[in-house]
C-alpha positions in Angstrom: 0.9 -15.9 44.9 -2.4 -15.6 45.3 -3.4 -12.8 48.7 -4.4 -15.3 51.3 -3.3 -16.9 54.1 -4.3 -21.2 54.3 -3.3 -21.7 57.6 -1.2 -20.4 60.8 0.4 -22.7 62.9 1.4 -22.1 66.2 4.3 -23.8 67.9 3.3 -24.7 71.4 4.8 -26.3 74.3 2.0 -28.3 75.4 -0.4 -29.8 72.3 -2.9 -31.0 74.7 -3.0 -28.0 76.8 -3.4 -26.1 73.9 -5.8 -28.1 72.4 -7.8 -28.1 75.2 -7.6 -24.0 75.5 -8.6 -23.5 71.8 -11.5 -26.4 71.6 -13.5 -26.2 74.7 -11.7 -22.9 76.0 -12.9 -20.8 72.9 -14.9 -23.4 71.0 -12.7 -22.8 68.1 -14.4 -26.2 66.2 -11.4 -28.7 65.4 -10.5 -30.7 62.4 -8.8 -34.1 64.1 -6.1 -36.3 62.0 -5.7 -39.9 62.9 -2.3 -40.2 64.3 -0.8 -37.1 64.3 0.7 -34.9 66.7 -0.8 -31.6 65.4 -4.3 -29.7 65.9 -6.2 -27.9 63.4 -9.2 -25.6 63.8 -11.2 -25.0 60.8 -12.0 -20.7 61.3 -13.9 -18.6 58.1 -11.7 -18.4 55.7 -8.3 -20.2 57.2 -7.0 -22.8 59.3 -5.6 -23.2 63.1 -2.7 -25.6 63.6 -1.3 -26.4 66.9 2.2 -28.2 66.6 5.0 -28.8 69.1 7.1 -26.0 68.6 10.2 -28.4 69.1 8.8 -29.8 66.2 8.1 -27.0 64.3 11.6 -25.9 64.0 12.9 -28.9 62.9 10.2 -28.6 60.4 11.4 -25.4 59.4 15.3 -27.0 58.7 16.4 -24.8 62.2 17.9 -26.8 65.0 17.0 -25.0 67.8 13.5 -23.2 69.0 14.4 -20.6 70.5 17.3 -19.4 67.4 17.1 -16.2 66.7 14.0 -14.6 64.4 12.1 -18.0 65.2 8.8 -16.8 67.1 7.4 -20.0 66.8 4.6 -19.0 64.5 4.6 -20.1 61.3 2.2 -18.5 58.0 1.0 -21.1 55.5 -0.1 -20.9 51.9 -1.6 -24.2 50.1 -1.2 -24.2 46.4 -2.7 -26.7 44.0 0.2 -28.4 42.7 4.0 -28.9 43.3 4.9 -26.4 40.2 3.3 -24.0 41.9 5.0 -24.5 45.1 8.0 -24.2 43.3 6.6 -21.2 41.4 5.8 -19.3 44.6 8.8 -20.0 46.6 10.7 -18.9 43.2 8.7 -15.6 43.1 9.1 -15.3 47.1 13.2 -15.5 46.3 13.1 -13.1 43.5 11.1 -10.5 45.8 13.9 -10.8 48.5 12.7 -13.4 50.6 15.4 -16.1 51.9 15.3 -19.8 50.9 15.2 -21.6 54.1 14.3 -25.2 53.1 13.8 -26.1 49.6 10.6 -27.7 48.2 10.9 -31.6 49.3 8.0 -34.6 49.5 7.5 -34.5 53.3 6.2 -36.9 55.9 2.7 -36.6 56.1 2.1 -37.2 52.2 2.7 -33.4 50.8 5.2 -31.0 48.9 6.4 -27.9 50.6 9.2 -25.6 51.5 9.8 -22.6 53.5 11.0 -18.9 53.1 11.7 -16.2 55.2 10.4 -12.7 54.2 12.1 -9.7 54.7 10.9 -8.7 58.1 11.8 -12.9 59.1 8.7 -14.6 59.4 8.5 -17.9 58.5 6.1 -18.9 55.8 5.5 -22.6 54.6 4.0 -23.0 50.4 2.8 -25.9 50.9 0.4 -28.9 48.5 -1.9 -31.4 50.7 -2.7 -34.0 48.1 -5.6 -34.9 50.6 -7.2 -31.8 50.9 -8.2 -28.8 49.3 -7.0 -25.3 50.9 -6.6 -23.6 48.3 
């Protein structure tokens, strides 16, 4: 795994207030998709995301947002193929971290799965097809 950090997403209860905070609040400079119901914010060296939190732990394979250990922040790291998400998540296991969802082709086009690490955060390995954060 390589030592960075592609993108943290925060679970929010309001996307638009949100939005609205981070863009013209902060003037954090955003990255719009078509469609979506999800912010990004490109920063030096990572990514911003803004996602329902609702949403977010479904993502995640939990069924409620308020379980337990689920802070509604989520840690991502972009990989450059599927191998290598199954690589990391692999290496993540064999250092003591938790499967939570298993590697799967997901909605928006990509390959990713989750672990939990050994204080339980939430991280997402994750390959976007459509764009390089690598």
């Amino acid at each position: 795994m390589k030592p960075k950090i592609s993108i943290i997403t925060l679970g929010v209860d309001d996307l638009e207030r949100a939005t609205r905070f981070y863009s013209e609040g902060l003037g954090l400079p955003t990255h719009n998709v078509e469609g979506d119901n999800i912010s990004f914010f490109s920063l030096e060296g990572t990514w911003l995301a803004l996602y329902p939190r609702e949403e977010l732990a479904k993502d995640i394979g939990l069924t409620d947002s308020n379980q337990v250990g689920f802070s509604g922040i989520t840690l991502a790291h972009n990989v450059a193929s599927k191998s290598d998400v199954d690589a990391v998540l692999d290496q993540a296991v064999s250092a003591g971290a938790r499967l939570i969802k298993p590697a799967l082709e997901v909605f928006w086009g990509g390959y990713s799965g989750y672990f939990q690490d050994t204080e339980g955060y939430y991280w997402e390995v994750a390959y976007n097809p459509y764009q390089d954060l690598t």
